[in-house]
N, C-alpha and C positions, 0 to 999 in steps of 0.2 A: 468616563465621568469627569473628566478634567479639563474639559472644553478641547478650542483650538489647540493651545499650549499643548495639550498632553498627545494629540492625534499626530502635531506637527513634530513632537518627541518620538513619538513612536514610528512615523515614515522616515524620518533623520537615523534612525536605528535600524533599520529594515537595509536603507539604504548603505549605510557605515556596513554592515555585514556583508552583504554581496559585495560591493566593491572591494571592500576591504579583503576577502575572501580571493575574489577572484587576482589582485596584486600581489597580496602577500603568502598566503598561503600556500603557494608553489612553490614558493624559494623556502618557505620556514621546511616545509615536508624534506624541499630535497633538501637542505641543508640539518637534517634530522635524521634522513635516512643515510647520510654519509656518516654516522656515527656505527652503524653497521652492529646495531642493538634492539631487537624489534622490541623491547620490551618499553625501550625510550619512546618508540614510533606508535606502542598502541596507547599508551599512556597521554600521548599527545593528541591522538584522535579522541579520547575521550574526554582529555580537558577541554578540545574545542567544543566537543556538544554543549557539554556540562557548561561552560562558559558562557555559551551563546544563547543557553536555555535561561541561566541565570539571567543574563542582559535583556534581553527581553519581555521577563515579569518584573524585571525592576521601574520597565518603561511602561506595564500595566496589561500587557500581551500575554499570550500561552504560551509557557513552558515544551509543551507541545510543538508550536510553528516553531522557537526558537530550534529544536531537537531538530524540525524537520528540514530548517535551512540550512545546519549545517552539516546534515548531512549529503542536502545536495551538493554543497559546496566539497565536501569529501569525494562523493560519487565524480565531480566534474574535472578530480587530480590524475594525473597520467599515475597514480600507487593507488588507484582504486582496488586493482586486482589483489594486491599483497593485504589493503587494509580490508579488503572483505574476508582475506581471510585468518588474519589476526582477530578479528571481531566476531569470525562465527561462534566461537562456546559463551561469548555476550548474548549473542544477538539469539539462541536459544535462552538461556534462563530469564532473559528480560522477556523474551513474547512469553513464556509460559507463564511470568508471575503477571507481565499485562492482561492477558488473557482470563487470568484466575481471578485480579482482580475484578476485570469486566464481570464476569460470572457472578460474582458475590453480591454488584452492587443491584443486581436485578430484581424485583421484587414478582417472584416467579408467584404470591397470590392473585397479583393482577393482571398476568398472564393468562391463568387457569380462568378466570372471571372471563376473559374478553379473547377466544382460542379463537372466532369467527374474524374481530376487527385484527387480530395478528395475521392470519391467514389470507386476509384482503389484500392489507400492506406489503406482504412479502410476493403475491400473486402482482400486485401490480406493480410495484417497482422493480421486481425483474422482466414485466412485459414492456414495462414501457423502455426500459434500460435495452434488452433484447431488441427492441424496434428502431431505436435510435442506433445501435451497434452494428443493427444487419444494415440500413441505408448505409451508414459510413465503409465498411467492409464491400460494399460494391460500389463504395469511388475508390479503394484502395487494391494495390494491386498482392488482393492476398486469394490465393489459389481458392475453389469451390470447397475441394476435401473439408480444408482448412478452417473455412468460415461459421462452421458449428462449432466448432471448439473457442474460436475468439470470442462468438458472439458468447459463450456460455462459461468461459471463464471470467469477463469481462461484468456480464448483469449481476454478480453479486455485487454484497455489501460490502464497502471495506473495511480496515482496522480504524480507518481517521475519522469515521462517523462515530464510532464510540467515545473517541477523544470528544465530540461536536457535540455529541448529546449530552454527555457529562457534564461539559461547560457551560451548555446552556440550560442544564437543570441547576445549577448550582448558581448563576445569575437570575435565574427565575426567570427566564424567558418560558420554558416548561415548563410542567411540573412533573416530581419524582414520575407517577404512575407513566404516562405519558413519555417518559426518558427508558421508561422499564420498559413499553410494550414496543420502539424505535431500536432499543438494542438488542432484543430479542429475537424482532424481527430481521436485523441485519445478520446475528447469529441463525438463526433458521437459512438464512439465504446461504451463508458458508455450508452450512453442513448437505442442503441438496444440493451444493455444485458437485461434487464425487459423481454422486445417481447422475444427475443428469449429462454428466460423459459418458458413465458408461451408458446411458439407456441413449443417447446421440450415437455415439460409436455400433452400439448394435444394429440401432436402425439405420446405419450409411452402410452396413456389414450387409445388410439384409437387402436393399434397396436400390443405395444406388452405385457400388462398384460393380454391379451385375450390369449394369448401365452402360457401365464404359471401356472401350475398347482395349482389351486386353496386350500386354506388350510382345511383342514377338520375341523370341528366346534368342540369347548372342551364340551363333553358332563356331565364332572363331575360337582356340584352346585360349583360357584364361590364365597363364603362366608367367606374367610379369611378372620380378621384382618390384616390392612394395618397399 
């Protein structure tokens, strides 16, 4: 809403994060984590979210993309492994109350009205998501076994469309009902990916390992030291 001025403020902010991120923030981590206090170092991860999420609504952007660049830019530090796992008993209570709140904001009577137009949405954008998945999976060098499980954990909805629908109900691009029967349907797609591995899994169990040439057994004694 703020014309040039404010777009030009917010790529200059986009921009100042990554870079800024990807120069500085290596030397602040290791010069953080030679304090040899992980409680200094998860506190530091969280100020930069929290920072970054702030700096970015102040330029008129989502809180959201702020959270999610810097977290890329966390993910892209050689102490990814140490801060994924300082931040796990985080990164559980935040998805559960994210998650709760998504649930809440849903207006499940306009659901119940419209079980056909849900059931459409969620049938078609995992077919068409699945069809775009299986072409790319056969330029990619991922094994046959394999490529039911990619294409089917991959055609759900994600967590970031909840964020997208939110916002854009709250902008009036949507409206509420419309926001409610988009996250729902995103929610319905998470909860059949479980079924539809195992019902993939049985039918490759069933079909086609019967298929394929079975492996001849090592008939040498298997006695090495491991």
């Amino acid at each position: 809403g703020g014309g040039w001025l404010a777009a030009a403020k917010a790529v200059a902010v986009i921009a100042a994060i990554i870079l800024g991120g990807r120069l500085l923030l290596r030397p602040a981590l290791r010069w953080i984590a030679g304090s040899k206090t992980p409680e200094i170092f998860t506190a530091a991860a969280l100020l930069l979210v929290v920072a970054t999420a702030a700096l970015m609504q102040a330029v008129g952007l989502s809180m959201a993309l702020g959270a999610f660049l810097a977290g890329v830019l966390l993910a892209e530090s050689e102490y990814r492994r140490e801060l994924e796992t300082d931040l796990e008993p985080f990164k559980g209570l935040l998805l559960g109350l994210f998650f709760i709140a998504v649930g809440m904001s849903i207006d499940f009577a306009v659901v119940l009205q419209h079980p056909a137009l849900v059931a459409a949405v969620v049938a078609g954008f995992l077919l068409l998501k699945a069809l775009v998945l299986w072409a790319m999976c056969r330029r990619m060098p991922i094994p046959l076994p394999e490529r039911a499980v990619f294409v089917i954990l991959l055609a759900q909805g994600g967590e970031f469309g909840f964020v997208v629908f939110q916002s854009a109900a709250g902008a009036k691009v949507i409206d509420a009902a419309a926001a409610s029967l988009l996250v729902a349907a995103v929610a319905i797609s998470m909860l059949l990916t479980p079924v539809l591995l195992v019902l993939a899994d049985r039918w490759w169990a069933a079909h086609l390992r019967a298929a394929l040439p079975t492996q001849a057994e090592i008939s040498e004694p298997q006695d090495g030291p491991v």
